[in-house]
C-alpha positions as CSV (number, residue, x, y, z in Angstrom):
1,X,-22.2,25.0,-46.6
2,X,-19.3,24.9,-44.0
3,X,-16.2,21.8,-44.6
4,X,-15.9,20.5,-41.8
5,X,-12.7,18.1,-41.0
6,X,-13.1,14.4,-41.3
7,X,-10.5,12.4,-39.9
8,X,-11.7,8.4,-40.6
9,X,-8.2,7.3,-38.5
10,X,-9.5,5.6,-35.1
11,X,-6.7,5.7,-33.8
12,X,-6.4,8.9,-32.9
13,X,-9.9,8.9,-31.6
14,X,-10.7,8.8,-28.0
15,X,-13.6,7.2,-27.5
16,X,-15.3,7.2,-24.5
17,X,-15.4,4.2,-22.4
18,X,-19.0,3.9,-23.0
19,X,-18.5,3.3,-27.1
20,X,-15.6,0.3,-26.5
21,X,-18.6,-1.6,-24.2
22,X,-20.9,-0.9,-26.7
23,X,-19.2,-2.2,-29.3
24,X,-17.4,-5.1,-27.5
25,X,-21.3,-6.0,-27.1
26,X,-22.2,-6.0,-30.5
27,X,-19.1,-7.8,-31.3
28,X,-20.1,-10.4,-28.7
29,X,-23.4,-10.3,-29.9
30,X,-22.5,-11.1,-33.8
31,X,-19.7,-13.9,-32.8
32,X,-22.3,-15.8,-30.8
33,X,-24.6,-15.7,-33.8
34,X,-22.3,-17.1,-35.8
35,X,-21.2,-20.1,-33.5
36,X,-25.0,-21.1,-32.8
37,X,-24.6,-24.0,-35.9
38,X,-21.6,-25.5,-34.6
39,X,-23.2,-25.5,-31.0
40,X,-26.4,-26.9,-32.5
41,X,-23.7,-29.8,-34.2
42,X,-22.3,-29.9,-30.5
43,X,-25.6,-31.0,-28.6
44,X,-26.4,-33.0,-31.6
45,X,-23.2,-34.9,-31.2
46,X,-23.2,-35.4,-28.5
47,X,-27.1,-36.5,-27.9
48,X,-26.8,-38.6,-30.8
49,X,-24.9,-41.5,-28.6
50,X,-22.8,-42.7,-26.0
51,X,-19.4,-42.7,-28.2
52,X,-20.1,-39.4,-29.6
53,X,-20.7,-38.0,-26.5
54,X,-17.6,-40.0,-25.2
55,X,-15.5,-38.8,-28.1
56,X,-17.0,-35.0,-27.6
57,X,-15.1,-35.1,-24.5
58,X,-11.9,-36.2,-25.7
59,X,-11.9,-33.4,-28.3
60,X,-12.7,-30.9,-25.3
61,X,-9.7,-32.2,-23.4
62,X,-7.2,-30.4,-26.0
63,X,-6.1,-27.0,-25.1
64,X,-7.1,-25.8,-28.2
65,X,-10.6,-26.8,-27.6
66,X,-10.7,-25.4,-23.8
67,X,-9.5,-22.1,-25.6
68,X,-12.4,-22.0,-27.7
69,X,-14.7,-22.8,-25.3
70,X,-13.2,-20.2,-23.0
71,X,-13.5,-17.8,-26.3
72,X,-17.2,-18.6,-26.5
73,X,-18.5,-18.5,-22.5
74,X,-16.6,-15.0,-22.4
75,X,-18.5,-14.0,-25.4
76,X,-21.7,-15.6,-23.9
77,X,-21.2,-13.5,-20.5
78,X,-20.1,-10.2,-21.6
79,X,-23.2,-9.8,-23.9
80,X,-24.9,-11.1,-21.1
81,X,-23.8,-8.7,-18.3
82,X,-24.0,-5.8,-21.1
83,X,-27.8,-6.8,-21.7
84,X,-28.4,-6.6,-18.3
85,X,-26.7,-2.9,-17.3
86,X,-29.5,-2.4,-20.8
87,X,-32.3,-3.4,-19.2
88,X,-31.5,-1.9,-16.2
89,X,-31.1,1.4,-18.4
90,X,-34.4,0.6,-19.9
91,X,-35.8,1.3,-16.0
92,X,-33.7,4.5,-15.9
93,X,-31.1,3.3,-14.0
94,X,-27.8,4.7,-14.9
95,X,-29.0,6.5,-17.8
96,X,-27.2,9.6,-17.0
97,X,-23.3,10.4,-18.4
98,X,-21.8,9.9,-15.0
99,X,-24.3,6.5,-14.3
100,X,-23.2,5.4,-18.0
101,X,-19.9,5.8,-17.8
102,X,-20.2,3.9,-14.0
103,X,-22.3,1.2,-15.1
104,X,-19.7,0.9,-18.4
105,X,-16.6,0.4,-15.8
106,X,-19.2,-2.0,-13.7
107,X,-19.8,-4.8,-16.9
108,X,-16.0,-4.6,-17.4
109,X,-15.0,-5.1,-14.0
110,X,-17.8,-7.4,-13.1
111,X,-16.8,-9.4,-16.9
112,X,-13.0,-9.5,-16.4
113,X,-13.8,-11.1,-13.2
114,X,-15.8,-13.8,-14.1
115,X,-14.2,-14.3,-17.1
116,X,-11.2,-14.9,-15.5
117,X,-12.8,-16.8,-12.7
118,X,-14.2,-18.9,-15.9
119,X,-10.4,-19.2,-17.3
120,X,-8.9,-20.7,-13.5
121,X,-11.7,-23.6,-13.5
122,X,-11.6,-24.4,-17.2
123,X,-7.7,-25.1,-17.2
């Protein structure tokens, strides 16, 4: 049986651009998971009554608020662009290394974008 090296540092990995979308998606992906009860609380609060929906909005008028929320819609659109470059790889489109590693660059570019299209009209 051969030994072969293992190096567990990764930082001195170079992952392909590929992996970091793939994993910014899961990462997405298991953040907007675990926000799902506090929006749940959010449409309940703010269903419940006029004040609550009233005072809903005064809480969303502090920056730290419109950060979150920021936080959470760039979570929301990432996993969504990724699942749609999946879906379009589920009907063979950019399924090769070169389409991969275009369609990877593609959700980044097309993400950054929005997101920080998303960023200018939420502040």
């Amino acid at each position: 049986m051969k030994r072969r090296p293992i190096n567990l540092n990764f930082f001195t990995i170079r992952f392909p651009v590929t992996a970091w979308v793939s994993v910014a998606h899961r990462l997405s992906g298991g953040f907007l998971f675990l926000m799902i009860p506090g929006l749940l609380w959010i449409l309940q609060e703010s269903l419940a009554s006029k004040t609550r929906f009233q005072s809903l909005g005064m809480f969303f008028s502090h920056p730290v608020a419109v950060i979150g929320l920021w936080l959470l819609l760039a979570a929301l659109f990432y996993h969504w662009v990724v699942g749609l470059r999946h879906l379009l790889m589920d009907i063979h489109i950019g399924e090769s290394k070169i389409g991969g590693r275009i369609g990877a660059w593609l959700v980044i570019c097309i993400s950054l974008g929005f997101i920080l299209l998303l960023g200018y009209k939420l502040w």
